[in-house]
N, CA, C and O atoms as a Tripos MOL2 file, in Angstrom:
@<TRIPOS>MOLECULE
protein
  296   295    74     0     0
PROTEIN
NO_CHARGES

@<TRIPOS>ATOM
      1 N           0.8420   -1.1740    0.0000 N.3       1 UNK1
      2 CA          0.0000    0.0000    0.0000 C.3       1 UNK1
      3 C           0.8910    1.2420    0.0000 C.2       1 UNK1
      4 O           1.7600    1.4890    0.8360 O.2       1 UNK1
      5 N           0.4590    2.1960   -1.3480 N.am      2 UNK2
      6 CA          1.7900    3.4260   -1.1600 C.3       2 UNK2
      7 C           1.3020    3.9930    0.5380 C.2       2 UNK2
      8 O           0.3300    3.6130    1.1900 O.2       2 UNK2
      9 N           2.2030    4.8590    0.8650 N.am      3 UNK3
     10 CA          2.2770    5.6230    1.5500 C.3       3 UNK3
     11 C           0.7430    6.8950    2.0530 C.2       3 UNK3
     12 O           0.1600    7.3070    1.0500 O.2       3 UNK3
     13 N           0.3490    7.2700    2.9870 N.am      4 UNK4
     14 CA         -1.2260    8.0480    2.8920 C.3       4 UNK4
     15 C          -0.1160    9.4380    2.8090 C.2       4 UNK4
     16 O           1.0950    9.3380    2.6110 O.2       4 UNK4
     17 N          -0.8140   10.6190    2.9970 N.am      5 UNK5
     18 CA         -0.0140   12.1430    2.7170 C.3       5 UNK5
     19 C           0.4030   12.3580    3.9610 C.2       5 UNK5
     20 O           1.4970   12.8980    4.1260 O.2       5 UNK5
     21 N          -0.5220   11.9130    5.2440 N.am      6 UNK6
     22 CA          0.3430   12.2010    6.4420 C.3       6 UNK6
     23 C           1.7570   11.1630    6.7890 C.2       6 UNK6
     24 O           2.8660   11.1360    7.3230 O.2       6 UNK6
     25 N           1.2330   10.7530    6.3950 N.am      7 UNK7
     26 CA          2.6640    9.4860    6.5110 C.3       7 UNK7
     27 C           4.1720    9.5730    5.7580 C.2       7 UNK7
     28 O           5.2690    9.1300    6.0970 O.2       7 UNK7
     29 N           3.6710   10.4480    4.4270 N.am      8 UNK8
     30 CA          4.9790   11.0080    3.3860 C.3       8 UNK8
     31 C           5.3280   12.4030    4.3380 C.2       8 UNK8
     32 O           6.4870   12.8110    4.2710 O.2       8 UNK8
     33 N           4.4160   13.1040    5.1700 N.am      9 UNK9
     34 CA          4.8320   14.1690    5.5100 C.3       9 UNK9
     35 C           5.6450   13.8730    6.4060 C.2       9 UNK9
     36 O           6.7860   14.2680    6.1680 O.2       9 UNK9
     37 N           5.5160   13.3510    7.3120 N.am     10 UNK10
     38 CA          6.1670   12.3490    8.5780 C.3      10 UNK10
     39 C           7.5610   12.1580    7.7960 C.2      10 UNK10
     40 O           8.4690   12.9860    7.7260 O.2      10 UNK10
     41 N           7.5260   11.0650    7.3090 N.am     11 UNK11
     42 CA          8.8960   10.9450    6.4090 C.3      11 UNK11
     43 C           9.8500   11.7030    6.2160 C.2      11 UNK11
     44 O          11.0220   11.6880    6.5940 O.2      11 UNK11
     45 N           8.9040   12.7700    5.2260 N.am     12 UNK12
     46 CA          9.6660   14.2080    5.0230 C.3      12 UNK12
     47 C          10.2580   14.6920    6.3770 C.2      12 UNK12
     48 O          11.4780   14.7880    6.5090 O.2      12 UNK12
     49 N           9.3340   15.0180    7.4530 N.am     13 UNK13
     50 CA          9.9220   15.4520    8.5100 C.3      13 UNK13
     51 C          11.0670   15.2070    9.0680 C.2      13 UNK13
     52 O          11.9200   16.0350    9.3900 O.2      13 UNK13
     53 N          11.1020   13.8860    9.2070 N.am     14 UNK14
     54 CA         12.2630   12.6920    9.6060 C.3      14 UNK14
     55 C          13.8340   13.3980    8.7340 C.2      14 UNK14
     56 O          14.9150   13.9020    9.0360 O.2      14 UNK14
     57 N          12.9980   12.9880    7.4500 N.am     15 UNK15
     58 CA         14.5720   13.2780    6.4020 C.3      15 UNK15
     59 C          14.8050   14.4930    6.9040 C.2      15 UNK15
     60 O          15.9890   14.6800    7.1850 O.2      15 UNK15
     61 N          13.8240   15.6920    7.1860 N.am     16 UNK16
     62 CA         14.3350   16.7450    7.1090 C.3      16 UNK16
     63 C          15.2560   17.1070    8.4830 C.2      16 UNK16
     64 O          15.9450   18.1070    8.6840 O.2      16 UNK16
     65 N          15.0610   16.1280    9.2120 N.am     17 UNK17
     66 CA         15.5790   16.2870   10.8450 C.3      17 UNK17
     67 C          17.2270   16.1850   10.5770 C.2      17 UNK17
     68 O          18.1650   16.7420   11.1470 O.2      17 UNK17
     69 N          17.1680   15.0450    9.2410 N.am     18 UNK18
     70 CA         18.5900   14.6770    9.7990 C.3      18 UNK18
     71 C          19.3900   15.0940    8.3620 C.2      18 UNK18
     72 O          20.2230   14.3880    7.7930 O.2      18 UNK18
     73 N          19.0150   16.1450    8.0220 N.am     19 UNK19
     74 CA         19.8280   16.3100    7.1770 C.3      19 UNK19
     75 C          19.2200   17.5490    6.3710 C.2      19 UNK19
     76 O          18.0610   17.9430    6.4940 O.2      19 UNK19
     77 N          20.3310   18.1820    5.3990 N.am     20 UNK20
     78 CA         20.1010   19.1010    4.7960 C.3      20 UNK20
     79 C          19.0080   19.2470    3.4590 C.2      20 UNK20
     80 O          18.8180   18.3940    2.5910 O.2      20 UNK20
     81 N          18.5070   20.2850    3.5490 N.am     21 UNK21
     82 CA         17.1120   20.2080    2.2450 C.3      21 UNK21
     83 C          17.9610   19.7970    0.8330 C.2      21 UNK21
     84 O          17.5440   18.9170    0.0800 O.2      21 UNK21
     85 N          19.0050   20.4310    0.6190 N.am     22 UNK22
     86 CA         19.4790   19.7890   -0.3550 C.3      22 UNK22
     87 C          20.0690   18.5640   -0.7050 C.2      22 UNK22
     88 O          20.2390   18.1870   -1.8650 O.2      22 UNK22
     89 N          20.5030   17.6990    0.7180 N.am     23 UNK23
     90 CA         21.0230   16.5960    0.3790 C.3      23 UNK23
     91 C          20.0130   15.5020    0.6300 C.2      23 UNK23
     92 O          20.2420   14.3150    0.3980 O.2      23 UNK23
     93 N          18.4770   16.1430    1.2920 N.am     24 UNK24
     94 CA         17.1980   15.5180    0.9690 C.3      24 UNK24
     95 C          16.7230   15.0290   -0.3260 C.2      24 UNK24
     96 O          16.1550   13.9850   -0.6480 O.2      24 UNK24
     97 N          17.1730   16.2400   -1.1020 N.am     25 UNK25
     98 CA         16.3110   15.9570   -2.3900 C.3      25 UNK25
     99 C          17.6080   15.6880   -2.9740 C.2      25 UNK25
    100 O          17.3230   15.0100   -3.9610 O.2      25 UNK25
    101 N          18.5770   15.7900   -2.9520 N.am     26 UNK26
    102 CA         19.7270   14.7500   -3.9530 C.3      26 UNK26
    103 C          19.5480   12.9710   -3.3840 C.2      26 UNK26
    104 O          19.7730   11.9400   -4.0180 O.2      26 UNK26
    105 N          19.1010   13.1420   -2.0800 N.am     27 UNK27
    106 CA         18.8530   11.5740   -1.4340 C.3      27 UNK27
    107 C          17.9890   10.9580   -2.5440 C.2      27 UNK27
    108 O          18.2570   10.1240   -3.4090 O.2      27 UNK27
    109 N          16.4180   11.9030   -2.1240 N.am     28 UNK28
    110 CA         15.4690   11.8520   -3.0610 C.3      28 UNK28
    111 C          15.4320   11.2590   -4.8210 C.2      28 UNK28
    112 O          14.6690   10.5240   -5.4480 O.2      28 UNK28
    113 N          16.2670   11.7720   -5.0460 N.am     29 UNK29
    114 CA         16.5010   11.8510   -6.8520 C.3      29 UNK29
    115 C          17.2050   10.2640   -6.5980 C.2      29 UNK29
    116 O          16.8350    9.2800   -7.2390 O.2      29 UNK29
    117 N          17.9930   10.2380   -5.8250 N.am     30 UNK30
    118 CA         18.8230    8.4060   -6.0560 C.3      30 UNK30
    119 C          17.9690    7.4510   -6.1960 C.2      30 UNK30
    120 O          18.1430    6.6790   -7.1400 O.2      30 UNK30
    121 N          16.2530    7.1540   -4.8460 N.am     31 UNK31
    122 CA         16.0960    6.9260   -4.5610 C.3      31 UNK31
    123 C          14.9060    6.6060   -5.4660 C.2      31 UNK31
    124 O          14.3210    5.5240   -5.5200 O.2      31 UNK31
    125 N          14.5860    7.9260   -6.3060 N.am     32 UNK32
    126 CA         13.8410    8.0400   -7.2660 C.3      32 UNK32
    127 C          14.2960    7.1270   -9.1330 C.2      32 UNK32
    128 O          13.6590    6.4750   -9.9600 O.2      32 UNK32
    129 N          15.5630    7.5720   -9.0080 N.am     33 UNK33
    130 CA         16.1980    7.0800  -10.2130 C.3      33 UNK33
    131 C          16.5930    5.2920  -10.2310 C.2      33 UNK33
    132 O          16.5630    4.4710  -11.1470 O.2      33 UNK33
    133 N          16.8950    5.1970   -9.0260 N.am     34 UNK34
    134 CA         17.5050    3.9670   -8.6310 C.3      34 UNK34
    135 C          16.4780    3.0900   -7.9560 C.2      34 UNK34
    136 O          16.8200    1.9080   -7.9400 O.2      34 UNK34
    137 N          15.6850    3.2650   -7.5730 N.am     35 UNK35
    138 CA         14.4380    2.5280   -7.2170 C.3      35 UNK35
    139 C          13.2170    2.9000   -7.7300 C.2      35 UNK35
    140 O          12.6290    2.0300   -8.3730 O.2      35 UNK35
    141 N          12.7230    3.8960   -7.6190 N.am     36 UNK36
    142 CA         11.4650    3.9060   -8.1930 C.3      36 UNK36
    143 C          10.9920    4.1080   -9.4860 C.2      36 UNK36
    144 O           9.8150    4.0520   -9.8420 O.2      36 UNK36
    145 N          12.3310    4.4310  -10.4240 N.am     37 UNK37
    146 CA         11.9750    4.0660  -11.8320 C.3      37 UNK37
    147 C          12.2890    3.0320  -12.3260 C.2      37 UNK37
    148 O          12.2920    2.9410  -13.5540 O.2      37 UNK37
    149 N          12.6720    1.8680  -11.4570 N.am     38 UNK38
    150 CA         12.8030    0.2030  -11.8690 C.3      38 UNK38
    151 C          12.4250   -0.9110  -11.4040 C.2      38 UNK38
    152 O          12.5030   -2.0570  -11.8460 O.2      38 UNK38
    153 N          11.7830   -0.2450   -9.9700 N.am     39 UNK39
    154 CA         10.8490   -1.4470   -9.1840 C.3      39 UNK39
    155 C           9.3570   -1.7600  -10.0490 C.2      39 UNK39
    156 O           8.7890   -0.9890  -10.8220 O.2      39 UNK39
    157 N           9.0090   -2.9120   -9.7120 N.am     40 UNK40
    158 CA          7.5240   -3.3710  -10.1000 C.3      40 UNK40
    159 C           6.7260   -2.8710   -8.8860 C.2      40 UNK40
    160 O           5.5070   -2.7690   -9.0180 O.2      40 UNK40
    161 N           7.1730   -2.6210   -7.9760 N.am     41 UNK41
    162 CA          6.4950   -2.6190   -6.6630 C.3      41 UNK41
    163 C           5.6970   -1.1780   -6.7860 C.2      41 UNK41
    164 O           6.3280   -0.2420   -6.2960 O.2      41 UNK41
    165 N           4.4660   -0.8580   -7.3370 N.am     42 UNK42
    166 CA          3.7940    0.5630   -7.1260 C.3      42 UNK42
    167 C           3.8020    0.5680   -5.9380 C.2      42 UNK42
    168 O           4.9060    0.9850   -5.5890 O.2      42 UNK42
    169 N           3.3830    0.4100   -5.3560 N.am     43 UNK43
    170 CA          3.8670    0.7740   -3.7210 C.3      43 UNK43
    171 C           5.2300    1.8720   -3.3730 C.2      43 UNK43
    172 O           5.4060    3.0890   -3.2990 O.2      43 UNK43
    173 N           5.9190    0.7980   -3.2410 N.am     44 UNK44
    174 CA          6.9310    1.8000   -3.1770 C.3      44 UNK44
    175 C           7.6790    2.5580   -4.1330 C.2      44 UNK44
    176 O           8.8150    2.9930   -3.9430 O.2      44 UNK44
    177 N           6.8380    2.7270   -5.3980 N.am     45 UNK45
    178 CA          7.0970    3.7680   -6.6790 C.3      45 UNK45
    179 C           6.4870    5.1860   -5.9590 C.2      45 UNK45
    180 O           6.9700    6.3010   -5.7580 O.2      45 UNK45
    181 N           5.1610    4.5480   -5.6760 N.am     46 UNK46
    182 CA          4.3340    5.7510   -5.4200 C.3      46 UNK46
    183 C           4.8570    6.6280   -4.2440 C.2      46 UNK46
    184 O           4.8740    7.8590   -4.2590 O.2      46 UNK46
    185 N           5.3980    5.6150   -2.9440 N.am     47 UNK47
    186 CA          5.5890    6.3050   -2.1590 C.3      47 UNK47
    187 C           6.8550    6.9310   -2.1820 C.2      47 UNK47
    188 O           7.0970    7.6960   -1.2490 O.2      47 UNK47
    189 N           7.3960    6.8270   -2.7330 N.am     48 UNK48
    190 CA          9.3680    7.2750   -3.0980 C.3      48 UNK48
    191 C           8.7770    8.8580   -3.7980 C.2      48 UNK48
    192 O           8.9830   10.0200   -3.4510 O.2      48 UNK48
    193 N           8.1030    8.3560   -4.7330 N.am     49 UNK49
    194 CA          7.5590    9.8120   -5.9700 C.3      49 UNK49
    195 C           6.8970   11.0740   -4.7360 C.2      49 UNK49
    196 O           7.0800   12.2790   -4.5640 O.2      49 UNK49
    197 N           5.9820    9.8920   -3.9960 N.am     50 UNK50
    198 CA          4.9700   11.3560   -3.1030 C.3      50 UNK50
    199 C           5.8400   12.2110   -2.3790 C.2      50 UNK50
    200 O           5.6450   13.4260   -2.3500 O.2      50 UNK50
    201 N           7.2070   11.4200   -1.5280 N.am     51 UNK51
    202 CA          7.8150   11.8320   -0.6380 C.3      51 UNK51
    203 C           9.1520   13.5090   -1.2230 C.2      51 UNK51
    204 O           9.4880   14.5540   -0.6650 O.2      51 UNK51
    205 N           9.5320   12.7380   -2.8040 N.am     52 UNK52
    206 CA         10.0870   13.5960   -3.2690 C.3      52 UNK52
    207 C           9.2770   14.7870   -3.9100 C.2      52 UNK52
    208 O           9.7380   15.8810   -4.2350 O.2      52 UNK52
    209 N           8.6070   14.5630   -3.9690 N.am     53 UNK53
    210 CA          7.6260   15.7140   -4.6700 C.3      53 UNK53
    211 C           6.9430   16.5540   -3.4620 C.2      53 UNK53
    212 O           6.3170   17.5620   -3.7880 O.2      53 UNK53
    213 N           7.0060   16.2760   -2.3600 N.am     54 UNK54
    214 CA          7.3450   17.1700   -0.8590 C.3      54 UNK54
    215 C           8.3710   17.6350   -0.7400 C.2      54 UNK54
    216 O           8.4120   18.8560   -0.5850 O.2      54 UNK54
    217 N           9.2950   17.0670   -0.7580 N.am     55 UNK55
    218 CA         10.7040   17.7250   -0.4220 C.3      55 UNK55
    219 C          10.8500   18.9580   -1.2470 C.2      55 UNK55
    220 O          11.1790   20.0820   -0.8700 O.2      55 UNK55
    221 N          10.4830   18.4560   -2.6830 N.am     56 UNK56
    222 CA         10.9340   19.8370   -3.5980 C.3      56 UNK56
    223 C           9.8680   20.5820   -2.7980 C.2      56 UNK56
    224 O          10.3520   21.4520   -2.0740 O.2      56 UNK56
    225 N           8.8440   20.4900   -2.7570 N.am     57 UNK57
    226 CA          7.7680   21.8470   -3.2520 C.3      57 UNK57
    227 C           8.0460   22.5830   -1.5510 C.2      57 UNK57
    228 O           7.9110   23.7940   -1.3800 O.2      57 UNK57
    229 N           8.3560   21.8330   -0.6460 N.am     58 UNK58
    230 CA          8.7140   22.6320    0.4010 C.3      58 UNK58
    231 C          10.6450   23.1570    0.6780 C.2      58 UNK58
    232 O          11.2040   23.5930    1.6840 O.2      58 UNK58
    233 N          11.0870   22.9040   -0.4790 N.am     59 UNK59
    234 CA         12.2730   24.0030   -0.7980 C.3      59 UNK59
    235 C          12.0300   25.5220   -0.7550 C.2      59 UNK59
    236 O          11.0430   26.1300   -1.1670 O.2      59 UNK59
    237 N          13.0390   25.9600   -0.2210 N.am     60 UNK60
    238 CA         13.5240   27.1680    0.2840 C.3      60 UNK60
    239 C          13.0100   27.7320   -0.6660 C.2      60 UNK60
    240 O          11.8770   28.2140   -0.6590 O.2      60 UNK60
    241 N          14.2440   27.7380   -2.1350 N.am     61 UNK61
    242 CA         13.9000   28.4650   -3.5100 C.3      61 UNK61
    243 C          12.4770   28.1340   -4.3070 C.2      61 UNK61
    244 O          12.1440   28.5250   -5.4260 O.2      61 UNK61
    245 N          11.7400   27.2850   -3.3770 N.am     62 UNK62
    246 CA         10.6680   27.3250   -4.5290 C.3      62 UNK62
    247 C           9.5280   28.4440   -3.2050 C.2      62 UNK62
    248 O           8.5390   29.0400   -3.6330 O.2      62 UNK62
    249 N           9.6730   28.4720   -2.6580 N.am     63 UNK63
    250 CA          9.0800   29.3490   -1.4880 C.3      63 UNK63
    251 C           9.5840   30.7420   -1.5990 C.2      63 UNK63
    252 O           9.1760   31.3130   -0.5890 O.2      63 UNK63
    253 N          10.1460   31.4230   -2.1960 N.am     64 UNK64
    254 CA         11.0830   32.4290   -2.7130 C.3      64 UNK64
    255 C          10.4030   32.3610   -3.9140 C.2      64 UNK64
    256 O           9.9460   33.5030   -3.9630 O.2      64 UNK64
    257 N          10.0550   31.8490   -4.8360 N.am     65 UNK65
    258 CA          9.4680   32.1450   -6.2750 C.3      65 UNK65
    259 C           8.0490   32.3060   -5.8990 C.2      65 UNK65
    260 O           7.4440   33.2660   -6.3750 O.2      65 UNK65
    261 N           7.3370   31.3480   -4.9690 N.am     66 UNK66
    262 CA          6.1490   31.1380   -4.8970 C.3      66 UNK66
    263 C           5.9000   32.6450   -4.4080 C.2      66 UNK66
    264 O           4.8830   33.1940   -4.8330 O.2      66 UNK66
    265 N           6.6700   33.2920   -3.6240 N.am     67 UNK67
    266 CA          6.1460   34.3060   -2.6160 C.3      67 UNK67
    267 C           6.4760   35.3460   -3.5560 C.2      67 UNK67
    268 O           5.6160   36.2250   -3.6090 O.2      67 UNK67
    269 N           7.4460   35.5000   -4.2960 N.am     68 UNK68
    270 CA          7.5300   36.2710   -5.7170 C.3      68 UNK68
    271 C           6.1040   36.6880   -6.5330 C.2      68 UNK68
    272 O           5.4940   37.7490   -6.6730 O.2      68 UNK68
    273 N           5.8800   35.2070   -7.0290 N.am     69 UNK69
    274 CA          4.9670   34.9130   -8.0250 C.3      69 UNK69
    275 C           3.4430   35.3080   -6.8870 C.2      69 UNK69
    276 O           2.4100   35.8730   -7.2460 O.2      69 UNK69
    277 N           3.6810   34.9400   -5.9010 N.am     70 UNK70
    278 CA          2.0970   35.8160   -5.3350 C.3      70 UNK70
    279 C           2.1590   36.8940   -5.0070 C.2      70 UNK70
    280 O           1.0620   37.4520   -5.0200 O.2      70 UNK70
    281 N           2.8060   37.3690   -4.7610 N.am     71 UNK71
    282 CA          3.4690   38.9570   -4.9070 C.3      71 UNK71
    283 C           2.6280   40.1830   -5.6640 C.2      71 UNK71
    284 O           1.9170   41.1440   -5.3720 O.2      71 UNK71
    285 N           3.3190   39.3420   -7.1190 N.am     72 UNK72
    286 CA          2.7330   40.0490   -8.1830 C.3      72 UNK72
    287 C           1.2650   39.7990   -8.8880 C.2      72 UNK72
    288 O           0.6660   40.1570   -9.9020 O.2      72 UNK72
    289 N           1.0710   39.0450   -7.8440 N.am     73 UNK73
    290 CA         -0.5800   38.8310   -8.8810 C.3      73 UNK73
    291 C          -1.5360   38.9340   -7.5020 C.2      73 UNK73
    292 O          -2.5880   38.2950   -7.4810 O.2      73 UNK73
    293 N          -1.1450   39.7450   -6.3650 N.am     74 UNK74
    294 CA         -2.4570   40.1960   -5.4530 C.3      74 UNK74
    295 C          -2.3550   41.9410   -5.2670 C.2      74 UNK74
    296 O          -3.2140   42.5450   -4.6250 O.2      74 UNK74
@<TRIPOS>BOND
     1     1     2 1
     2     2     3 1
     3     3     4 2
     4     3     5 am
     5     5     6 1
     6     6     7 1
     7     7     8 2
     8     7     9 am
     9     9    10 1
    10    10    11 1
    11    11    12 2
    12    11    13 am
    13    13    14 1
    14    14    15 1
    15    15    16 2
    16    15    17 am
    17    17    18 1
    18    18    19 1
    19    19    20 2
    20    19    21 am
    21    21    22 1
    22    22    23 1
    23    23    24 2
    24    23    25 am
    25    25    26 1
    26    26    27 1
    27    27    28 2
    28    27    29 am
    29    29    30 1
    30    30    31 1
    31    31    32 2
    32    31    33 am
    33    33    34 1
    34    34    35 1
    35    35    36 2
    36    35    37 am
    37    37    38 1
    38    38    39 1
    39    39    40 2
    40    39    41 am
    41    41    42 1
    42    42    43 1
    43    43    44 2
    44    43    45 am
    45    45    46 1
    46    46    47 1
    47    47    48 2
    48    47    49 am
    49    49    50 1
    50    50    51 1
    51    51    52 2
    52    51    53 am
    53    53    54 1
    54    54    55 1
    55    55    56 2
    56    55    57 am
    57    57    58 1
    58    58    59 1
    59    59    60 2
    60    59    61 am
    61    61    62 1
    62    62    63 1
    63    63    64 2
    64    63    65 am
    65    65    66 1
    66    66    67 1
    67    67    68 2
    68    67    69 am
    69    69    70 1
    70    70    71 1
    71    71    72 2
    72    71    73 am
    73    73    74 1
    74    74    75 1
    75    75    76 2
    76    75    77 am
    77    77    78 1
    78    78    79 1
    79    79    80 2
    80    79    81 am
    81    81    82 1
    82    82    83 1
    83    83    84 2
    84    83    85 am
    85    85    86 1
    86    86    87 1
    87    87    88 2
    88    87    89 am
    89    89    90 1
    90    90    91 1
    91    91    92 2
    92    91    93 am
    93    93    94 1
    94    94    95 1
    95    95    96 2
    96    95    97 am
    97    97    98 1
    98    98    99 1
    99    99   100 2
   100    99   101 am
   101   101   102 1
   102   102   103 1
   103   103   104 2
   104   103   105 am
   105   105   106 1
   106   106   107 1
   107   107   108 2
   108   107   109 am
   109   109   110 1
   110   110   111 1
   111   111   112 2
   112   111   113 am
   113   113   114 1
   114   114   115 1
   115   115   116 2
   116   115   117 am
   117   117   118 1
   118   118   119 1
   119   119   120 2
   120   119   121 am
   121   121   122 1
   122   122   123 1
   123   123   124 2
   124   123   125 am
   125   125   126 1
   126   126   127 1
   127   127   128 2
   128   127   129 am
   129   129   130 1
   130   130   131 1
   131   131   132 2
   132   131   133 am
   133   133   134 1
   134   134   135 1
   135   135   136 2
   136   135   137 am
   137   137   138 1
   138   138   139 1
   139   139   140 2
   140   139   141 am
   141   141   142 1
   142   142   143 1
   143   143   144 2
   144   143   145 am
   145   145   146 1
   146   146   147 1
   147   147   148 2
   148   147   149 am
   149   149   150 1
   150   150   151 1
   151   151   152 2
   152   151   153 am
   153   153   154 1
   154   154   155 1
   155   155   156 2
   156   155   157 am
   157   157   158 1
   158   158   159 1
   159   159   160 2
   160   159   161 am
   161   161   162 1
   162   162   163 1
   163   163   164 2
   164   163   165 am
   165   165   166 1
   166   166   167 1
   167   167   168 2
   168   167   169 am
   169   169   170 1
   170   170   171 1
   171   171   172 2
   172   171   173 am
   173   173   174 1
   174   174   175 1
   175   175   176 2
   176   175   177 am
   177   177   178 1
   178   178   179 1
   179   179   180 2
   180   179   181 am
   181   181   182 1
   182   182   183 1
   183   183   184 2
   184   183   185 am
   185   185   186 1
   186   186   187 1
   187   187   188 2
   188   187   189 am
   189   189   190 1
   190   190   191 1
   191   191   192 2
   192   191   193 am
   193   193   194 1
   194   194   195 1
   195   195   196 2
   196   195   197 am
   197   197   198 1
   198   198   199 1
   199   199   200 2
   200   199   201 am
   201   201   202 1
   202   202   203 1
   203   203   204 2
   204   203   205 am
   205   205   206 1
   206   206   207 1
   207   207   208 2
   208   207   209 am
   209   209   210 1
   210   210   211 1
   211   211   212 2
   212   211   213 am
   213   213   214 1
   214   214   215 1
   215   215   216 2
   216   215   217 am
   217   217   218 1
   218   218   219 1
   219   219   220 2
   220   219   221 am
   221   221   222 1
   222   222   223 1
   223   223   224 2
   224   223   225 am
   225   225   226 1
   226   226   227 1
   227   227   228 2
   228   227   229 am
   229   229   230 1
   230   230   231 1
   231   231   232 2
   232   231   233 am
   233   233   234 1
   234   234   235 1
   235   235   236 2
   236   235   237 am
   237   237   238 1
   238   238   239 1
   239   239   240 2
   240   239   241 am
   241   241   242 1
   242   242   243 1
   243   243   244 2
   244   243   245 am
   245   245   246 1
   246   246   247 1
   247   247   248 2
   248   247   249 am
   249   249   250 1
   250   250   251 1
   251   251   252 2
   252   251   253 am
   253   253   254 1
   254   254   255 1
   255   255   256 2
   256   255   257 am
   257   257   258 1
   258   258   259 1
   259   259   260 2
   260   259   261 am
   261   261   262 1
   262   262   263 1
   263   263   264 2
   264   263   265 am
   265   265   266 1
   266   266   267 1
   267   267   268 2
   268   267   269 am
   269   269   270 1
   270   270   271 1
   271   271   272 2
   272   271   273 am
   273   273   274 1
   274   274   275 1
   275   275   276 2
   276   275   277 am
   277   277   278 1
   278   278   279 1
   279   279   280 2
   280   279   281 am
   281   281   282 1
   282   282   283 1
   283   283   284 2
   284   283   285 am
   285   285   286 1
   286   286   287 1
   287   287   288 2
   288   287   289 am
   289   289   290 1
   290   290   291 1
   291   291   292 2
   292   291   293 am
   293   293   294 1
   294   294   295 1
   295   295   296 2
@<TRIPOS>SUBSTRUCTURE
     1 UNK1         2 RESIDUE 1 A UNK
     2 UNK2         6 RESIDUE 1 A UNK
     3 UNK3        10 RESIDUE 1 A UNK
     4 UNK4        14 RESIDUE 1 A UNK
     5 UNK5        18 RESIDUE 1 A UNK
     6 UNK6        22 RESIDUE 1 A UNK
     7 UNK7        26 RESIDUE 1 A UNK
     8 UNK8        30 RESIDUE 1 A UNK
     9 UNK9        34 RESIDUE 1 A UNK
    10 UNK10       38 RESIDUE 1 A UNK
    11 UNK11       42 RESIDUE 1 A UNK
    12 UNK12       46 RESIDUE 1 A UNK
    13 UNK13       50 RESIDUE 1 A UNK
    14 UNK14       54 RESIDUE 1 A UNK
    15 UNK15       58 RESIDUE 1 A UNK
    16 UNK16       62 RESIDUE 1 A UNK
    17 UNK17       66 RESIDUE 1 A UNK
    18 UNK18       70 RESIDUE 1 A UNK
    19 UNK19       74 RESIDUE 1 A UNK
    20 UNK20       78 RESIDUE 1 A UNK
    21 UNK21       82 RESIDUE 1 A UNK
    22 UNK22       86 RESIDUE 1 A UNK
    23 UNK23       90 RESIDUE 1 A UNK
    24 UNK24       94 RESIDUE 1 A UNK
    25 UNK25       98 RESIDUE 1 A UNK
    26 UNK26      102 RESIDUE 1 A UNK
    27 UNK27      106 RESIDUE 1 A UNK
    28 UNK28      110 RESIDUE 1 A UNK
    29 UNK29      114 RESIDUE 1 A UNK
    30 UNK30      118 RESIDUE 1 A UNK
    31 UNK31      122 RESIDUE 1 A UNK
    32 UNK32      126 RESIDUE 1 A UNK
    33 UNK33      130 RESIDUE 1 A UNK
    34 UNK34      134 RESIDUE 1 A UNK
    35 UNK35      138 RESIDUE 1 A UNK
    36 UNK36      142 RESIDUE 1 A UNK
    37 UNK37      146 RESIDUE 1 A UNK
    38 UNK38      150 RESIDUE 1 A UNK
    39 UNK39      154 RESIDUE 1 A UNK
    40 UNK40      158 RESIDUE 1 A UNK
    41 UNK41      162 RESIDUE 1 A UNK
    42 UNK42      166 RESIDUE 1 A UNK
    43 UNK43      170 RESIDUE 1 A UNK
    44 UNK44      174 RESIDUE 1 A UNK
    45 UNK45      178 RESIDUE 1 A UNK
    46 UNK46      182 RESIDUE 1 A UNK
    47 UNK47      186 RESIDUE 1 A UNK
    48 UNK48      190 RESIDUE 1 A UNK
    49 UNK49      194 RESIDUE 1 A UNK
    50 UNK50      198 RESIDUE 1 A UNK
    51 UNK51      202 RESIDUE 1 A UNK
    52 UNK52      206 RESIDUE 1 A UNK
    53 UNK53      210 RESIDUE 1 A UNK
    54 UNK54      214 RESIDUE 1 A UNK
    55 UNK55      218 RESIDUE 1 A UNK
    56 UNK56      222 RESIDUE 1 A UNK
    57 UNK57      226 RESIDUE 1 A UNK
    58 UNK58      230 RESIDUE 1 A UNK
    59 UNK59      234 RESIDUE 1 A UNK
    60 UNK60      238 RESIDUE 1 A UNK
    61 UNK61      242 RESIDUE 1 A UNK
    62 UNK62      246 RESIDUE 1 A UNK
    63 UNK63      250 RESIDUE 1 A UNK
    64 UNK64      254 RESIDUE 1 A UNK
    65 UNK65      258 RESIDUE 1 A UNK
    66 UNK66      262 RESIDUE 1 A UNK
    67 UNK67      266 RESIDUE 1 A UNK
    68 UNK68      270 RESIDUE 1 A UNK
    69 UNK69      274 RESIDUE 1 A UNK
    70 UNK70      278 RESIDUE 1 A UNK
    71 UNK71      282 RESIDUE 1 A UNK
    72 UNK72      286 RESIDUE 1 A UNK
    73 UNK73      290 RESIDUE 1 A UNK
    74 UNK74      294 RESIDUE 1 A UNK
């Protein structure tokens, strides 16, 4: 069973405890490239994909564009 959203957030949290946002999502990308684009297991495709696709969107620089980009359109 993949992962539910509180449970990838959890995760996220975890990774984020012990380590840096960037070497999260370089973790991420291995983990992504090297397992979850060659396992049969949707399961843990899905949950590898949900977890990295947190990590990015709660990056620094994308929080810096986002706050940019709402910026200019309120």
């Amino acid at each position: 069973m993949t992962a539910t959203q509180v449970e990838a957030i959890q995760f996220m949290k975890i990774i984020n405890d012990w380590m840096s946002p960037k070497v999260a999502r370089m973790m991420l990308d291995d983990m992504d490239f090297y397992i979850a684009d060659i396992t049969d297991n949707e399961s843990i495709k899905d949950s590898i994909k949900m977890v990295r696709k947190l990590i990015y969107q709660s990056a620094v620089e994308n929080k810096a564009s986002w706050d940019s980009i709402k910026g200019k359109h309120e």
